[in-house]
C-alpha positions as CSV (number, residue, x, y, z in Angstrom):
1,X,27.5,4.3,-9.1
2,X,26.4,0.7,-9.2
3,X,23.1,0.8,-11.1
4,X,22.5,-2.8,-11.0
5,X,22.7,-3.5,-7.1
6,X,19.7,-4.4,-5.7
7,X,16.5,-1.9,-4.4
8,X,16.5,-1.7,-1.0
9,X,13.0,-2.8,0.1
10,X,12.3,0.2,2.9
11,X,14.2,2.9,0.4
12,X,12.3,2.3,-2.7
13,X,9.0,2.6,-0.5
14,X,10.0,5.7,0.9
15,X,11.2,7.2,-2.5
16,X,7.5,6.1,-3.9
17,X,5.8,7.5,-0.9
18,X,7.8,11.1,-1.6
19,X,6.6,10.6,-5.1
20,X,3.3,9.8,-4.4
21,X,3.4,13.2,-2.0
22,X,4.1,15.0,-5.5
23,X,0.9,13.7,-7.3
24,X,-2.0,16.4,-7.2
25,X,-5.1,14.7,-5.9
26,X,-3.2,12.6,-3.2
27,X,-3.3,12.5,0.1
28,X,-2.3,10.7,2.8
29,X,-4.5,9.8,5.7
30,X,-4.6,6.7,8.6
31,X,-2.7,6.0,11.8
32,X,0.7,7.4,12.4
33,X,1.1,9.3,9.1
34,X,1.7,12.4,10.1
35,X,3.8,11.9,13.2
36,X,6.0,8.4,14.3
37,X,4.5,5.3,16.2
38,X,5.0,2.7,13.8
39,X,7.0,1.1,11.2
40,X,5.6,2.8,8.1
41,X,5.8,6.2,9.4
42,X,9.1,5.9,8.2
43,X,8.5,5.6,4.8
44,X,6.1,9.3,5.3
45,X,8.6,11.1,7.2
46,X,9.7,13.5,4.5
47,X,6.4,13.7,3.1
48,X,5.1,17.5,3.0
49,X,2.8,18.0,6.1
50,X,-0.2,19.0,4.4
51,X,-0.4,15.9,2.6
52,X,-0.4,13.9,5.1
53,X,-3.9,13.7,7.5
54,X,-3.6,11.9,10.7
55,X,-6.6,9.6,12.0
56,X,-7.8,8.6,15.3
57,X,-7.5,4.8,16.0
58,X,-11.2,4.2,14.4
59,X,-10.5,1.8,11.2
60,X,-14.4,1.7,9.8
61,X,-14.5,5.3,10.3
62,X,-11.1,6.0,8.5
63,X,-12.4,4.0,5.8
64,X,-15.6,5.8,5.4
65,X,-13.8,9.0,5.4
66,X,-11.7,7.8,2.4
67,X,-14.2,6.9,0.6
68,X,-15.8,10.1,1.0
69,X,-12.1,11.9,0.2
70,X,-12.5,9.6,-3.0
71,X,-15.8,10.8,-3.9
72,X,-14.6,14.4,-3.8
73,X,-11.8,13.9,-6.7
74,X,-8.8,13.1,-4.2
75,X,-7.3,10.0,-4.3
76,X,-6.7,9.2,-0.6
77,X,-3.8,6.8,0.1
78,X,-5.4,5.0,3.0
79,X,-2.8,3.4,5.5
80,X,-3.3,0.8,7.9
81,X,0.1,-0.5,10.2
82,X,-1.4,-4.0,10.0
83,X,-4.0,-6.2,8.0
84,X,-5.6,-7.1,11.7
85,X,-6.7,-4.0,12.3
86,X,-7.7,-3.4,8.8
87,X,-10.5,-6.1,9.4
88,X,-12.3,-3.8,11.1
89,X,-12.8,-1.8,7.8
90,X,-13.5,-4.4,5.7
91,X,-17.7,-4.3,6.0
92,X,-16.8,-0.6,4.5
93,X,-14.6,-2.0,2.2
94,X,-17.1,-4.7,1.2
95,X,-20.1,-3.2,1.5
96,X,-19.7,0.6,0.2
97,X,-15.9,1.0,-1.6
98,X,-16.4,-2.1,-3.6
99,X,-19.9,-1.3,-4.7
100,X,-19.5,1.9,-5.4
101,X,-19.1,1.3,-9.6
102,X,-22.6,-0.8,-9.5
103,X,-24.4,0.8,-7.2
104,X,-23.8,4.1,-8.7
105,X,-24.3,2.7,-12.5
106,X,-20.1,4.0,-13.0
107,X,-21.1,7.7,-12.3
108,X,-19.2,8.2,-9.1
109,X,-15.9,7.1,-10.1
110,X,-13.5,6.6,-7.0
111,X,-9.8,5.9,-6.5
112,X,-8.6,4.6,-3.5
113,X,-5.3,3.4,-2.2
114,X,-5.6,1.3,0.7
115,X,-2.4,0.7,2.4
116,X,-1.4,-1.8,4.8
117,X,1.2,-4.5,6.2
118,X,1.7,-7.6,7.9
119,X,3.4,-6.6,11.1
120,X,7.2,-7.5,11.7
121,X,7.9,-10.6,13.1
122,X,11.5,-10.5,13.5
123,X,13.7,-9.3,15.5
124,X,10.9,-9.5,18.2
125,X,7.6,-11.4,17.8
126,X,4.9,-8.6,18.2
127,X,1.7,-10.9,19.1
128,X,-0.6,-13.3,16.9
129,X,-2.2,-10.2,16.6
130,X,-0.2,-8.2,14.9
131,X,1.3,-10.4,12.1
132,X,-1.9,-12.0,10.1
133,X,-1.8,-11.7,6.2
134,X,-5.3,-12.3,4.7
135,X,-4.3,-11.2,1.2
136,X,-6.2,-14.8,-0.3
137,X,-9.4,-14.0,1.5
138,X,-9.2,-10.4,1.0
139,X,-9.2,-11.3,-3.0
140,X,-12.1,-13.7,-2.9
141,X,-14.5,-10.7,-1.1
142,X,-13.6,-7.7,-3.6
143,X,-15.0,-7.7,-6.8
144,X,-13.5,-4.2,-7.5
145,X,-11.1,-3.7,-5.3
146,X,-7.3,-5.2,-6.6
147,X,-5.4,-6.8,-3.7
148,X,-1.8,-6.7,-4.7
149,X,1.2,-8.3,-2.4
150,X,4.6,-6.6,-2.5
151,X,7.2,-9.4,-2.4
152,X,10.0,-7.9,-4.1
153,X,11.3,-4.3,-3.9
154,X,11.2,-4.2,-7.5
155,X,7.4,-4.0,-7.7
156,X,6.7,-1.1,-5.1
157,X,6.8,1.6,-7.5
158,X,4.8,0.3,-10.5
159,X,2.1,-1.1,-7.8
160,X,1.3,2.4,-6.8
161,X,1.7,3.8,-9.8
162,X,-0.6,1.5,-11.5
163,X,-3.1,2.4,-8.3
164,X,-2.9,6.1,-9.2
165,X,-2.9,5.9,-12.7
166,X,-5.4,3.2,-13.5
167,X,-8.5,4.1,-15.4
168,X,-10.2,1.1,-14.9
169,X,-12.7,2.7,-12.2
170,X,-10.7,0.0,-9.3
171,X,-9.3,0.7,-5.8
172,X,-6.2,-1.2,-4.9
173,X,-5.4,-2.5,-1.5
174,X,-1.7,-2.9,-1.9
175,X,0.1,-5.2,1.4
176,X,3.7,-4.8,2.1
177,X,5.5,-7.5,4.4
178,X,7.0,-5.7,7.6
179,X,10.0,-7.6,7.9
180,X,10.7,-6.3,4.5
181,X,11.3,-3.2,6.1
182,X,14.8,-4.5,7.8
183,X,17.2,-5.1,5.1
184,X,19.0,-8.1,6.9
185,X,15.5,-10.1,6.8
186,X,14.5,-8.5,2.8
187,X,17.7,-10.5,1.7
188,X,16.1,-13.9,3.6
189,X,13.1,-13.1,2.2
190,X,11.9,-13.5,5.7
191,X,8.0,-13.3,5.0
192,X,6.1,-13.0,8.5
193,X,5.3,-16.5,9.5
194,X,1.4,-16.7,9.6
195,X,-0.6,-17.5,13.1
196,X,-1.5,-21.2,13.5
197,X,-3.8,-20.2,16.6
């Protein structure tokens, strides 16, 4: 075996999800977690079942579920297909996650995992839509929350380790790059070109 060949981008997120699975207080919840429709349901697909809480199409909802999740002792991994649809959360993001250490003087501690992608842009363009990356404006909003971009495969695994291990009293929004996904495009380091409309 060939120890030194390169992590496959998809396979070491898959292996972390399965991982993840193992971990006590997790749980998965979001869109298409617990049965296909898109990309990252791939990654979940060996996942046991009753880790893994599918969610109605309702992203400031979902997040105020998690948070509530969170507040119970789990640590919900919150998953979004794409970073456009995730800014519909964001005012519970803002507004309750990322307050929750000040408001609460530190006595509600909460761990969240939000996570989310830029949509695929290759082999077929999906829609302006689809494919936006906010990670720099996402950063300057959260003063607790850690925004972490996964550009290499090499840094899946400690990202969401870190995220479930921290102590620190932070959530981590952690973005992965959709065209990472196909191993042809990883190798190009084929980052989805950003809209310029």
């Amino acid at each position: 075996m060939d120890t030194t060949a390169e992590l496959k981008y998809f396979d070491e997120l898959k292996r972390t999800m399965e991982w993840l699975a193992q971990q006590p207080k997790v749980m998965f919840v979001g869109q298409t977690v617990a049965g296909p429709g898109t990309f990252m349901f791939q990654t979940l697909r060996d996942c046991p079942k009753d880790r893994c809480l599918e969610m109605p199409i309702n992203e400031s909802f979902q997040m105020q579920f998690t948070v509530g999740l969170a507040l119970t002792g789990l640590v919900p991994v919150s998953v979004y297909p794409r970073q456009n649809f995730l800014l519909l959360a964001t005012a519970d993001m803002a507004n309750i996650l990322d307050k929750i250490p000040v408001i609460s003087g530190g006595k509600w501690p909460v761990k969240v995992i939000i996570r989310v992608a830029t949509g695929p842009d290759a082999p077929v363009h999906p829609g302006h839509q689809h494919i936006g990356n906010y990670a720099s404006a996402l950063r300057e909003l959260f003063s607790w929350i850690e925004v972490k971009e996964l550009n290499r495969a090499e840094e899946i695994f400690p990202a969401y380790s870190h995220a479930l291990n921290r102590t620190d009293g932070k959530s981590t929004l952690i973005i992965e790059h959709g065209n990472f996904y196909n191993e042809e495009y990883y190798a190009k380091g084929m980052i989805t070109t950003p809209s310029k409309h």
